[in-house]
N, C-alpha and C positions, 0 to 999 in steps of 0.2 A: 162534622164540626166546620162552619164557616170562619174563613179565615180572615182577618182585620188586615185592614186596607196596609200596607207595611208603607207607600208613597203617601197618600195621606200622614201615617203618625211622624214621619221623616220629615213633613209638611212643617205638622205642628208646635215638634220640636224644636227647629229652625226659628219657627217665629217666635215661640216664647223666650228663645234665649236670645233673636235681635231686641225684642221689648225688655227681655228684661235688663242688657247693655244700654239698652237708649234709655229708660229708665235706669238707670244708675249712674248712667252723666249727667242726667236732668239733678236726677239727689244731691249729686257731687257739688252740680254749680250751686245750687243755692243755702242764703246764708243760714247759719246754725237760728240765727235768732234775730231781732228786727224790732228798733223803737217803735216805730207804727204800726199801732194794730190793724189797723186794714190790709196792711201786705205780710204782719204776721198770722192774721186770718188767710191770707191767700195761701202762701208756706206750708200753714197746719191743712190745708184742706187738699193741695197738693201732696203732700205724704201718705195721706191718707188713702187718696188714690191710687195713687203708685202701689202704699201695701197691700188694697184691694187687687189689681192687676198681679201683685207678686203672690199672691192666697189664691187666686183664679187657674192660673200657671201653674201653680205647687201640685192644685186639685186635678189637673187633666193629665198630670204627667204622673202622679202615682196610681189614675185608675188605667194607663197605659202601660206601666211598670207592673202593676198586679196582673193586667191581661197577658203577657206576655209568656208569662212560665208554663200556663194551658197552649198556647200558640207556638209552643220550640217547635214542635213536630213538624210542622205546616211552614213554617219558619224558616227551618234549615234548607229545604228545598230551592227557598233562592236566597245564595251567599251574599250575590252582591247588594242586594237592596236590605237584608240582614244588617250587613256591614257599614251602608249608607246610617241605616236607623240611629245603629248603636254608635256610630260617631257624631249624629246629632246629638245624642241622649248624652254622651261624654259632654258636650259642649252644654248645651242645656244645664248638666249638674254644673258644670264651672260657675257659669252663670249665676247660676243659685246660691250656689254658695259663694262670691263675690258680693250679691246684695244682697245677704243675709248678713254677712258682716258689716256692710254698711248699713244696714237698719240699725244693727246692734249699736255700732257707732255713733248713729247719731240719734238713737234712743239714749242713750249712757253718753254725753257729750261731755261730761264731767270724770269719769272713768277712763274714758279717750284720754283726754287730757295730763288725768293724773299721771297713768301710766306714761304719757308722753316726759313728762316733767322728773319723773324716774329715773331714763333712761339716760 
């Protein structure tokens, strides 16, 4: 059994969770909605991206997550880059699920709302 690069996936993990923080301030700053359709075209096209980018990340991190359970074996032999992995992959999930809720968010902008006005 050939064993998966562990600095590589510690690599990966790293980056997808700065993209997907920089992506999530990028979502943050901008407005819900916009008189001008040329910058509400820009906005929509921008989202769009970002979900692409955040569906991109989702994908390489569960066929990284499936490889891994075949790889404990090989794995446990070095704790500390083990150790590195799985606190990227800790970070990584925050991440995820941070802009997952703001997708939700600002998919359901009116749900946001009400519940705010609830409260």
């Amino acid at each position: 059994m050939e064993m998966m690069d562990i600095q590589a996936a510690t690599r990966q993990f790293e980056s997808a969770a700065n993209m997907l923080a920089n992506a999530r301030q990028d979502l943050e700053a901008l407005p819900q909605a916009h008189s001008d359709p040329e910058i509400q075209a820009h906005i929509d096209s921008f989202r769009k991206t970002l979900k692409k980018l955040f569906r991109d990340t989702s994908i390489a991190a569960i066929a990284c997550y499936e490889l891994m359970p075949s790889q404990m074996p090989l794995l446990l032999n070095y704790p500390g880059e083990l150790g590195k992995l799985i606190a990227a992959q800790t970070r990584f999930t925050m991440e995820h699920n941070q802009t997952t809720r703001l997708f939700n968010k600002v998919s359901d902008p009116a749900g946001a709302t009400a519940g705010t006005q609830a409260g």
